[in-house]
C-alpha positions as CSV (number, residue, x, y, z in Angstrom):
1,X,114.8,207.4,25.2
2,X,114.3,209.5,28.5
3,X,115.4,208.4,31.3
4,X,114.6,211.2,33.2
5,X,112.4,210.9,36.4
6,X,108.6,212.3,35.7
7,X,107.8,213.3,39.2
8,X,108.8,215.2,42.0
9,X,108.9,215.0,45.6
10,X,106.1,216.5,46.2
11,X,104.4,214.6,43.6
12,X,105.1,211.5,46.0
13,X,103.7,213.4,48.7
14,X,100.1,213.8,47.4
15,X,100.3,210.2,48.0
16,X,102.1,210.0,51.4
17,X,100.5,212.6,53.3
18,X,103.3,212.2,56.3
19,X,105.6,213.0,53.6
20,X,107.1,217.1,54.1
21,X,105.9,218.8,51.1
22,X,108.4,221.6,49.4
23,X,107.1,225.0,49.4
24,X,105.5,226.0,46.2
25,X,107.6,228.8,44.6
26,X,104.7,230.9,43.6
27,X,101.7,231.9,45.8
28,X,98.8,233.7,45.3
29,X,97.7,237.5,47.2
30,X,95.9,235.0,49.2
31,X,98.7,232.6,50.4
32,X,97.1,229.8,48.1
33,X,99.8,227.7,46.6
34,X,99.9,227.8,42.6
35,X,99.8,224.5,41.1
36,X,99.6,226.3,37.4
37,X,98.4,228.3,34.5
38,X,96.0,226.7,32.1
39,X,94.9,228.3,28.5
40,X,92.0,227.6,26.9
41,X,91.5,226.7,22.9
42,X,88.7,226.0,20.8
43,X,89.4,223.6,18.0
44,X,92.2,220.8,17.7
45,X,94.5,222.9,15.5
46,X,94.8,225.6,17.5
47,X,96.0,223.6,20.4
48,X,98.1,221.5,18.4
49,X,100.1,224.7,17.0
50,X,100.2,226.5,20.9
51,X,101.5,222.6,22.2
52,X,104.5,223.1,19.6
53,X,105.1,226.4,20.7
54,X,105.4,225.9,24.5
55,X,107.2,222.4,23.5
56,X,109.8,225.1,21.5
57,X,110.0,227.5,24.5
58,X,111.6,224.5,26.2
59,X,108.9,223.3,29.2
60,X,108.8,220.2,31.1
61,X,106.2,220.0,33.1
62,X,103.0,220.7,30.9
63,X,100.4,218.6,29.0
64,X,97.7,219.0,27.3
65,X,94.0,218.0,27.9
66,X,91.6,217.4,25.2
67,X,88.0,215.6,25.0
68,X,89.1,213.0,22.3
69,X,92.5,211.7,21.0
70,X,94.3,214.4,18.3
71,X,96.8,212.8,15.5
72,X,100.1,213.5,16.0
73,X,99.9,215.7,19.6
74,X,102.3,213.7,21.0
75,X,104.6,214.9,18.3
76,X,103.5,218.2,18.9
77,X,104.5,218.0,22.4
78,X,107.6,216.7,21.9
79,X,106.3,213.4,24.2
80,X,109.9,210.8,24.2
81,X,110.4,207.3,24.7
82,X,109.2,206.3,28.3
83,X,111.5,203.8,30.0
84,X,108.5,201.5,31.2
85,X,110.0,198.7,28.1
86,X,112.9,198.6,30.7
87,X,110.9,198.1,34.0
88,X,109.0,195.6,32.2
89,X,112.0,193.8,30.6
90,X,113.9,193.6,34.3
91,X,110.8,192.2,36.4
92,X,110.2,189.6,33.5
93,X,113.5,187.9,33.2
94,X,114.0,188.5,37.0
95,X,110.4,186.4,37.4
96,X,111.7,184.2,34.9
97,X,115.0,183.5,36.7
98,X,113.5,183.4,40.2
99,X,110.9,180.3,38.4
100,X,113.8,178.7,37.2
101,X,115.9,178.5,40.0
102,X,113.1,177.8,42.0
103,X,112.8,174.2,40.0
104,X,116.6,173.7,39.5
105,X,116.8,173.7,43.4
106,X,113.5,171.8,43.8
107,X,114.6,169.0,41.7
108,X,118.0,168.4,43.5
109,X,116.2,168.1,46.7
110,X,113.5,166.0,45.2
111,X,115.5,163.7,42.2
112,X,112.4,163.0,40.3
113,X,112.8,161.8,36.6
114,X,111.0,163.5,34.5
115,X,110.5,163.0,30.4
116,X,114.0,160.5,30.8
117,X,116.4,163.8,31.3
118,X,118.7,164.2,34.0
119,X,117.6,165.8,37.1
120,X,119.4,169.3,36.1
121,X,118.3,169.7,32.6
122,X,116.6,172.9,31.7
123,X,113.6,171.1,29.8
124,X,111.4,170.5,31.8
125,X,111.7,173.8,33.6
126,X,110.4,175.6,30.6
127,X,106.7,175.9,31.2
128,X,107.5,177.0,34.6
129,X,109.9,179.5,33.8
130,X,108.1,181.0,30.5
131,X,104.8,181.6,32.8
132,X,106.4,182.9,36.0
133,X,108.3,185.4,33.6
134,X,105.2,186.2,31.6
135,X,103.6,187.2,34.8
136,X,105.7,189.5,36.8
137,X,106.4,191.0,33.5
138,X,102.5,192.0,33.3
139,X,102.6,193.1,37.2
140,X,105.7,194.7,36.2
141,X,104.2,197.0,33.5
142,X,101.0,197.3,34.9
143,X,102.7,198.7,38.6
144,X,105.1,200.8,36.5
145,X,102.9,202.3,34.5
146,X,100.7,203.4,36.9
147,X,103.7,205.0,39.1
148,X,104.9,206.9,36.3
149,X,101.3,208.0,35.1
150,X,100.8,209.3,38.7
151,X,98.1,207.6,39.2
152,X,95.6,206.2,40.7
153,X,95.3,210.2,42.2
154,X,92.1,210.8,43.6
155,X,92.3,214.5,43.5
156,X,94.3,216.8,40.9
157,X,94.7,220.8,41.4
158,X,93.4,221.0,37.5
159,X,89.8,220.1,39.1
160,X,89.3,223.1,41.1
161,X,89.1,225.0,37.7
162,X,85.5,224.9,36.7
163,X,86.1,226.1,32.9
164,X,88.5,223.0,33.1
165,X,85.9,220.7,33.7
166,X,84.3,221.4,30.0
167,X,87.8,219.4,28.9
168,X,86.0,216.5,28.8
169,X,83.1,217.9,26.5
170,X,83.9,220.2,23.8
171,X,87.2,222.2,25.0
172,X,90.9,221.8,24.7
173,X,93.4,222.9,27.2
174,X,97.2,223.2,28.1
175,X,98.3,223.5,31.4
176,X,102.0,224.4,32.4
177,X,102.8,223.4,36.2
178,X,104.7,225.9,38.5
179,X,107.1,223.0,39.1
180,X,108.6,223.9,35.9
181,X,111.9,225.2,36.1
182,X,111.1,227.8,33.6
183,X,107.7,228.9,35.1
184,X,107.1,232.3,35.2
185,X,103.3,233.5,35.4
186,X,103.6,237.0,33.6
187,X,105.9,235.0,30.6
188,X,103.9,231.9,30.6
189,X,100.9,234.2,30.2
190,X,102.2,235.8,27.0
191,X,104.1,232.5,25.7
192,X,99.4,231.0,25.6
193,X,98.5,234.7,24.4
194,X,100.9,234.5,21.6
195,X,99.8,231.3,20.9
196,X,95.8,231.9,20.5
197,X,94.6,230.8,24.0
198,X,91.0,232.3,24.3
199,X,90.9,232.5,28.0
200,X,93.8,231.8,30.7
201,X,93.2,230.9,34.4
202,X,95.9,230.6,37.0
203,X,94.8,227.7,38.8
204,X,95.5,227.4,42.8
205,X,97.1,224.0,44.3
């Protein structure tokens, strides 16, 4: 399972714009920022084999972008566990105790009988305690999902590629960030060379 953190500071700043941003390590002739490089491919295998290839060379921050789902990419890319089960599993039994706390305290302030039981018992406090669990577990998953997806992002560098646009119609694409630790334009360049890429296109943040 990876427990590492998928984002970086400046990731958080796209959505806090009074947030300092980091310099970008790269830059272009014209002082531009680069967010990346992405490499074009034409057919599902060929981006499958260049996905294990830059998954071999040891990147981090890279994905790849296809118009419909491919068997097995995630494999390909080398894609681990995410630790969302986790978030989910805290915020649920944490709703869950919160609910029946809530009751236990409720009904020693308010000594109602209910079903014959004692005003303690845990019983009747099941309903309660199943549905306030059920539903900051959903919240939970749906909040941290979203938060480690990035998302909602109204705006991503990819876009100001026009060729990248096609991604969504017949074309398949991988993209390696310049947050990468191991992002290097001239090697990243011949790692989606070697692997087939038909056209690459350093993309500007």
């Amino acid at each position: 399972m990876n427990l590492s953190i998928p984002f970086t500071l400046n990731d958080i700043a796209d959505y806090f714009p009074f947030l300092r941003r980091k310099p970008g390590r790269f830059v272009t002739p014209s002082g531009a920022e680069v967010h990346g490089i992405i490499a074009q491919f034409s057919t599902p295998a060929e981006v499958y084999h260049a996905a294990e290839k830059v998954r071999d060379a040891g990147y981090t921050r890279w994905d790849v972008h296809t118009p419909f789902p491919i068997h097995g990419l995630e494999n390909a890319m080398g894609i681990k566990r995410t630790f969302l089960p986790l978030i989910s599993g805290a915020i649920g039994l944490g709703g869950a105790c919160v609910g029946f706390l809530l009751q236990l305290l409720i009904g020693l302030d308010y000594q109602i009988v209910v079903q014959g039981k004692p005003f303690a018992a845990w019983e009747p406090f099941t309903p309660v305690t199943f549905e306030l669990g059920i539903l900051h577990c959903a919240f939970g998953t749906l909040i941290g999902m979203l938060a480690l997806n990035g998302l909602p992002r109204w705006h991503h560098p990819l876009f100001n590629s026009k060729r990248f646009l096609k991604s969504s119609d017949d074309t398949f694409f991988i993209a390696i960030e310049a947050a990468d630790d191991k992002f290097e334009p001239g090697t990243v360049k011949s790692l989606l060379e070697s692997a087939g890429a038909s056209n690459i296109e350093l993309v500007e943040s």
